[in-house]
C-alpha positions as CSV (number, residue, x, y, z in Angstrom):
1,X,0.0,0.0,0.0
2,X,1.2,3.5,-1.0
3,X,2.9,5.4,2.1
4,X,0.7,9.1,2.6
5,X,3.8,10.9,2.5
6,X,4.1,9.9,-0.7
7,X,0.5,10.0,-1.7
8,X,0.4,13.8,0.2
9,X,3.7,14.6,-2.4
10,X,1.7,13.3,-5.3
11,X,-0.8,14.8,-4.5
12,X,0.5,18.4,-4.3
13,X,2.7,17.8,-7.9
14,X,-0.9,17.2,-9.2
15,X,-1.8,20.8,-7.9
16,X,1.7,22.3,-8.5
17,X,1.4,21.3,-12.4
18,X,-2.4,21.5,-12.6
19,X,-2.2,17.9,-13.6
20,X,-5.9,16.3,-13.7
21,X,-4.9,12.7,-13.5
22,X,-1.9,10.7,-12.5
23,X,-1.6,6.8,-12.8
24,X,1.4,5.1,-11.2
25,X,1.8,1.1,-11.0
26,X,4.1,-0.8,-8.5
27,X,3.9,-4.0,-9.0
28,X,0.7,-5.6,-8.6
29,X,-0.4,-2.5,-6.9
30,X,-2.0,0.3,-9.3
31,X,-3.2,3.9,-8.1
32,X,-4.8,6.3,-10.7
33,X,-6.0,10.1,-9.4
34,X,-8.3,12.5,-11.6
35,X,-8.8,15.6,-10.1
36,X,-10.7,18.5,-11.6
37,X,-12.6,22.0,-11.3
38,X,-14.5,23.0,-8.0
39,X,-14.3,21.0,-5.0
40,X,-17.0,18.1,-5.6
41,X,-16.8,14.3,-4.4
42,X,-17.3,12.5,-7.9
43,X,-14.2,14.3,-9.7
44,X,-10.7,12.8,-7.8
45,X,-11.0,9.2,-6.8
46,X,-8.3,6.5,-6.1
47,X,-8.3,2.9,-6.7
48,X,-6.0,-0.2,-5.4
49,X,-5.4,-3.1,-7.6
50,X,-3.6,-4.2,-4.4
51,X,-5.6,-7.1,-2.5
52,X,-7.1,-5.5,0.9
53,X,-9.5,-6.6,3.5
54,X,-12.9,-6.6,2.1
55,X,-14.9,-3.9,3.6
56,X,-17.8,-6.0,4.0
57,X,-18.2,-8.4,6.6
58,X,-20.8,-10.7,8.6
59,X,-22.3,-9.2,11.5
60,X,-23.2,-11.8,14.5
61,X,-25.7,-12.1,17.1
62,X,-24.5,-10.1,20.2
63,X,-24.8,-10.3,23.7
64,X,-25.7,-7.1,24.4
65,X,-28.6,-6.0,21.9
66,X,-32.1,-5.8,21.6
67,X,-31.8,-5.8,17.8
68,X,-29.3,-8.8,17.4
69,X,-32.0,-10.8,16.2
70,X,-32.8,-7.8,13.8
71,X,-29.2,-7.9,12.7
72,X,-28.3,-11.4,11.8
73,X,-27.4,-12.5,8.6
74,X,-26.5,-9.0,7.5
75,X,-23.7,-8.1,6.1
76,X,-21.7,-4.8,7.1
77,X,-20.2,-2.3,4.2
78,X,-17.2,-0.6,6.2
79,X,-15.0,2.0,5.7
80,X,-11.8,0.9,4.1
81,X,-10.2,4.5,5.1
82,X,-10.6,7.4,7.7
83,X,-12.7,10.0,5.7
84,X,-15.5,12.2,4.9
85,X,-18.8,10.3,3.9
86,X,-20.3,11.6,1.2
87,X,-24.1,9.8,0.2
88,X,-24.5,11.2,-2.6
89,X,-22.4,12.7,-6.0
90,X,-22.7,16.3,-4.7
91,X,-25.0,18.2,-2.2
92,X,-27.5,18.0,-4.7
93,X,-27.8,15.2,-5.5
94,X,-29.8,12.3,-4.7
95,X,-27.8,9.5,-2.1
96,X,-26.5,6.6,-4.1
97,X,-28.1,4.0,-2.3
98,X,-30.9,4.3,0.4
99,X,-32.8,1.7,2.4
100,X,-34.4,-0.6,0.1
101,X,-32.1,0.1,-2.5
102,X,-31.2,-3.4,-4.4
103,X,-27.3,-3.8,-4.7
104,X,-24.4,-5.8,-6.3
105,X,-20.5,-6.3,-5.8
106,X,-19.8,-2.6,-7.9
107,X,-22.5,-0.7,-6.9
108,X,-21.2,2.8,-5.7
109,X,-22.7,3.3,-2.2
110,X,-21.1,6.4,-1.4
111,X,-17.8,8.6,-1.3
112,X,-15.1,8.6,1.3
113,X,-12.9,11.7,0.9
114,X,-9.9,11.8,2.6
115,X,-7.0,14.7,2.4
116,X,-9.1,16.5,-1.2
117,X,-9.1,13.1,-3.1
118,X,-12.5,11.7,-3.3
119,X,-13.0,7.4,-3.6
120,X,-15.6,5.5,-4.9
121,X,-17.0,3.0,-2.3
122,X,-18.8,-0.3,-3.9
123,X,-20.8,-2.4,-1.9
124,X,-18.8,-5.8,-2.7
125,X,-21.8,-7.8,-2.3
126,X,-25.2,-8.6,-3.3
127,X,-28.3,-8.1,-1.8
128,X,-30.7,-5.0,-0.1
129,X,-29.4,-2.2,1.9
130,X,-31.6,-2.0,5.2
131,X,-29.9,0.3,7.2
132,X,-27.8,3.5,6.5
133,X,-25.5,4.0,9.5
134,X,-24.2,7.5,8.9
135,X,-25.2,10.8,7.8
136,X,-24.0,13.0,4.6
137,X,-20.4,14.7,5.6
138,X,-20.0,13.3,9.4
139,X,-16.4,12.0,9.6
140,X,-15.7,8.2,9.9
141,X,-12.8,6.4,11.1
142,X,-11.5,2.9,9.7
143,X,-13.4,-0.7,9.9
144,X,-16.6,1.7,11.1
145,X,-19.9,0.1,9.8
146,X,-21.6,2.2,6.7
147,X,-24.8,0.0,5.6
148,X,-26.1,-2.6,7.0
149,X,-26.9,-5.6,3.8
150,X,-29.3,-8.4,3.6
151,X,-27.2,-10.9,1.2
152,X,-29.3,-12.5,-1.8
């Protein structure tokens, strides 16, 4: 995974030489930013090729909930980063996914921005969002559960 110094000094050569994308590849791992006018969510994004964690993972019964029962068999959407949460493309627009909404492994479910660079979120797996967990810009850290997801 790239280092954030580096992605910081990458970042800043893109706005020193008004650069509106950059792709670099290291091995197996592949980053690609796209910056461009104004300051809204859908125009920079990065991507890994890199394997990581999937951000979705089973949520269990627990101990000390009323809704456990509510909750199992769903599947969490988490943060992969420490970011912004955007629901939807720009303040005007309508959220990507609500509850109810019917999704699949590359559905966008939102945008994470972290340090002006702006990443498309997928869901990674299939099924119906029944819960939203956070609201439009409040700050979330790492692992934090996004969406609650009844798998198909």
């Amino acid at each position: 995974m790239i280092e954030l110094d580096k992605l910081r000094d990458i970042i800043q050569m893109m706005v020193d030489n008004d650069l509106s994308e950059v792709a670099l590849r290291d091995g197996e791992e592949t980053i690609k930013l796209r910056r461009g006018a104004g300051h809204t969510p859908p125009t920079s994004q990065v991507s890994y090729a890199a394997p990581a964690p999937p951000p979705a993972a089973p949520i269990g019964p627990s101990a000390d909930s009323d809704s456990a029962g509510s909750d199992a068999g769903l599947i969490a959407i988490k943060s992969p980063m420490v970011g912004t949460f955007y629901a939807g493309s720009d303040p005007s627009a309508p959220p990507f996914v609500t509850v109810g909404s019917a999704v699949h492994p590359d559905t966008v479910v939102c945008i994470l921005e972290a340090m002006k660079v702006f990443n498309e979120i997928k869901a990674e797996v299939a099924g119906t969002v029944v819960k939203v967990l956070v609201a439009n810009e409040d700050p979330v850290e790492f692992g934090q559960p996004l969406f609650m997801v009844r798998p198909r």
